[in-house]
N, C-alpha and C positions, 0 to 999 in steps of 0.2 A: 401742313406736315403733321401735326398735333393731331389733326383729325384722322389722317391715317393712320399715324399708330396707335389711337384710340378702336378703332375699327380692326386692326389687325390683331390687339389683344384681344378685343368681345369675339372675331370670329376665332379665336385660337382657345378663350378659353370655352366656347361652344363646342367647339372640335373635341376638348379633352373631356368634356362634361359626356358628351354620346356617347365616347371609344367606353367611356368607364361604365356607363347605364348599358349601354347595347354591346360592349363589344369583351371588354378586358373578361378573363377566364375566372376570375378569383374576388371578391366582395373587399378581402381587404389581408394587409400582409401587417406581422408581428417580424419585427427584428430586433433577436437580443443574443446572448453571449453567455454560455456554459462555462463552467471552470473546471472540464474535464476534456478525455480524450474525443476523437471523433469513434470511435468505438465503442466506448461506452454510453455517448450518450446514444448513439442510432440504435445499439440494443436496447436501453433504458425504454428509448422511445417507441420502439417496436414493440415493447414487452407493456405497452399501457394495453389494458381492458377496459377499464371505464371511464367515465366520464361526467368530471361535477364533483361537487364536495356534498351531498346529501347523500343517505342511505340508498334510497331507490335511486343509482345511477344510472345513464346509457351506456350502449355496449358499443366498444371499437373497436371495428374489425377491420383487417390489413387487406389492400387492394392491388398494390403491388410495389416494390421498392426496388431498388439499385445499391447496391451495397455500400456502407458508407458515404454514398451521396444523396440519396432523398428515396424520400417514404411519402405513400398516397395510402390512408386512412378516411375512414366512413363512420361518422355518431352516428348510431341508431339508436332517436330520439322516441319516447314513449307517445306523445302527443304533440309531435313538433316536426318537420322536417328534418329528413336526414342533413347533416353536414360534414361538406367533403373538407379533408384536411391534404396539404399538401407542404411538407416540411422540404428543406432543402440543408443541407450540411455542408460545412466547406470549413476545417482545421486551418486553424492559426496557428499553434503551434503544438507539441504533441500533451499539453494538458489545458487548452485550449479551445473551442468549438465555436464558430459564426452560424446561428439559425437564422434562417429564413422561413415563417411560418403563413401560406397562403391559407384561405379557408373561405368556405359560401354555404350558403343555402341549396340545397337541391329544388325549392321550390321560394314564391318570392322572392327573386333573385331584386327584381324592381323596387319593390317596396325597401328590400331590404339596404341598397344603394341609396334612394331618396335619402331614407334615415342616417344613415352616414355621414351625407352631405349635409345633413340639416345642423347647423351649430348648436342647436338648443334644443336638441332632439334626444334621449339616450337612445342605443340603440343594445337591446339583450343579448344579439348575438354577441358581436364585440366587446361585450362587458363580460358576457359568461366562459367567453376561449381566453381572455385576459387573465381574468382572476384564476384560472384553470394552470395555464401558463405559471405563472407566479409560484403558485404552487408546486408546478413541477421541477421549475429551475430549482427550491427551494430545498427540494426533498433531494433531489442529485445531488447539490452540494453538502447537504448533512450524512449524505451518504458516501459522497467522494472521501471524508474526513475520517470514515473507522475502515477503511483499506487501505492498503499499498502494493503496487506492481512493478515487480524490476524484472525484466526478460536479462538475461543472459547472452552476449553473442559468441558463435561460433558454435559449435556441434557441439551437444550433451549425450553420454548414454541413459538409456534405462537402467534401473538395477533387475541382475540374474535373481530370480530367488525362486523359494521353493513354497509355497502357501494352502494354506487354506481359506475356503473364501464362499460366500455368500452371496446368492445372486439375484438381482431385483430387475423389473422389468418397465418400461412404459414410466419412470419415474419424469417429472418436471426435472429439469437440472436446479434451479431455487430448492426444491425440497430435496436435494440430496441428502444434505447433512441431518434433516431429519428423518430420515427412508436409514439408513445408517443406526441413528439411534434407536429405532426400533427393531433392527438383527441386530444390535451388539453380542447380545446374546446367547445369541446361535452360535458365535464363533466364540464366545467367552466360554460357554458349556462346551463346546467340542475339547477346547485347546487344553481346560482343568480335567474334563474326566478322562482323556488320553495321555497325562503327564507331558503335554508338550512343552517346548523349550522355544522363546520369541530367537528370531536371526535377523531382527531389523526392526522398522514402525512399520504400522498398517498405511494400507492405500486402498488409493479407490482407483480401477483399470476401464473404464467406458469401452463395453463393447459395440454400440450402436446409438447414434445421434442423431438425430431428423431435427435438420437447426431449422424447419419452417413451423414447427409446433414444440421447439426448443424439448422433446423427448427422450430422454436417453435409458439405455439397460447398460446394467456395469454393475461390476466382479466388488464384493467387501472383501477385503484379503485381510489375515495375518499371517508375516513371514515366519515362519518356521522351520528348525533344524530337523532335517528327513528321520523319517522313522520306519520300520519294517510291521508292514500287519495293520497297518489302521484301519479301522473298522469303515464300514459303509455308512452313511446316515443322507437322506435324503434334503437336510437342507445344506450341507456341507459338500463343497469339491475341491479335492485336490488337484494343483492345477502346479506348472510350471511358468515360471516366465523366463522368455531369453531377452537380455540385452540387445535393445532398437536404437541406432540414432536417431536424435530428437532435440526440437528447441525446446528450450528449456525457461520458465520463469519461476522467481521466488514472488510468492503471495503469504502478506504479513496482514491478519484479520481474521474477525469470526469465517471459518469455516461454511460457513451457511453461505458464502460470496466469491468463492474461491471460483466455482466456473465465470467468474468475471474477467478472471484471466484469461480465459480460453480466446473471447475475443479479442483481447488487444495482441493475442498471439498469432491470431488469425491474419488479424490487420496488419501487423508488421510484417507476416511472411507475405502477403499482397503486395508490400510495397518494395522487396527483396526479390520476387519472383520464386519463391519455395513451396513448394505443395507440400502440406500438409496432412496425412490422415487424421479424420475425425474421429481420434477414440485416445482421447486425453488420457494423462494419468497422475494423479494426487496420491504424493506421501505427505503425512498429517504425522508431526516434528511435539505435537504439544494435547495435553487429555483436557478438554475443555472442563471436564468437572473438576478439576484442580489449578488451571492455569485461569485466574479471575481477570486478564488484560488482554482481549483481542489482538490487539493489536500490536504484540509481544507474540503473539502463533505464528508458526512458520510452516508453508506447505511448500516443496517442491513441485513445481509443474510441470510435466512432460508432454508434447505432441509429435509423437513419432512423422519424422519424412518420408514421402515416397518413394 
């Protein structure tokens, strides 16, 4: 009896030794645990380019994802094989996140197994997507710590107003807040040499989002009390806005993170069944050159419904 099941373990653990050298799809799986939403981390995740902690890093490029559930990524390695990444996501709770991280060699896949298996072997790939890893969990959570995101339920309006506004084009959504500080400007000279009068805080209106290169164009406005005769000026338009329903979230933090809302807004209306148009809108409650506490700024977020 002993001898049979001595024989049935060797050929079982032969069995599992082939499937894994010849057959399994993936070198080797990382599973750990985020202390954020599944929204932000699959953007976070999505929004990596490189790869490695030296200057000369590889480039990551996006191969094809599912929203909120898993992302397939490609290292493009300078002297090395490509390596495919295959993350997988599955929320625990809504500040939360279980990764499952698959990854291999495009090439050596054998060699690359042996070493794995070998107890006294290191093995660089596994040691370079680790230390990689670690890194990233690490930088989400010091980053999860200077924002806050409370979505609002039940229908919000836009505010009617009447503005002037500034318009940029092809911007990253990350450099918003700095595309921003460079027309302040523009709208700062228009509104003093016309004697305008403020009717509200400024915002920012998204007219056009291509969330697969995260690019947007969108309106700088400040609200202003109507006047008769305003001059023409080519970097300035005046522009009305009507009143949209819309979900609505309050973002507490540097400015410069504010479209971080957009996805957990996204995410929520996904799991509500609410179609959303993509052309957000930010009112900015606080002037970064005099409020010294991030995290004390208040933006209002809007996403108009369909």
């Amino acid at each position: 009896m002993l001898k049979k099941i001595i024989l049935f373990l060797f050929i079982l653990a032969i069995g599992i030794t082939g499937w894994y050298l010849f057959i399994k799809k993936y070198d080797y799986t990382l599973n750990f645990t985020v202390n954020n939403s599944v929204s932000q981390v699959f953007y976070e995740t999505g929004d990596l380019r490189n790869f490695g902690l030296e200057p000369q890093k590889d480039k990551i490029s996006r191969i094809a994802a599912k929203e909120y559930k898993s992302l397939d990524q490609k290292i493009l390695q300078n002297q090395q094989p490509a390596i495919l990444l295959n993350w997988q996501f599955d929320p625990i709770d809504t500040s939360k996140t279980a990764i499952s991280l698959n990854f291999t060699s495009e090439r050596n896949k054998l060699k690359n197994r042996l070493q794995i298996l070998n107890p006294f072997q290191d093995n660089k790939l596994v040691d370079s997507v680790k230390l990689y890893i670690t890194t990233f969990v690490k930088s989400v959570k010091n980053k999860k710590a200077t924002y806050k995101i409370e979505i609002n339920e039940g229908v919000a309006q836009t505010p009617s107003q009447f503005c002037i506004c500034n318009t940029s084009k092809a911007i990253p959504a990350s450099q918003k807040a700095l595309e921003m500080v460079s027309t302040i400007d523009i709208l700062e000279d228009y509104f003093l040499n016309n004697n305008l009068e403020r009717d509200g805080y400024p915002f920012v209106k998204v007219t056009f989002w291509d969330r697969s290169t995260d690019l947007i164009d969108f309106d700088f406005c400040y609200p202003v009390k109507p006047k008769d005769s305003l001059p023409k000026d080519p970097n300035v338009q005046l522009k009305q806005f009507k009143t949209e329903n819309a979900m609505k979230a309050i973002f507490n933090g540097n400015y410069r993170m504010s479209h971080l809302a957009w996805q957990e807004m996204l995410y929520e209306a996904s799991k509500s069944e609410k179609v959303l148009k993509l052309k957000p809108m930010e009112v900015f409650y606080n002037n970064p050159n005099t409020d010294t506490e991030p995290l004390k700024w208040k933006a209002d977020i809007f996403m108009p419904l369909e």
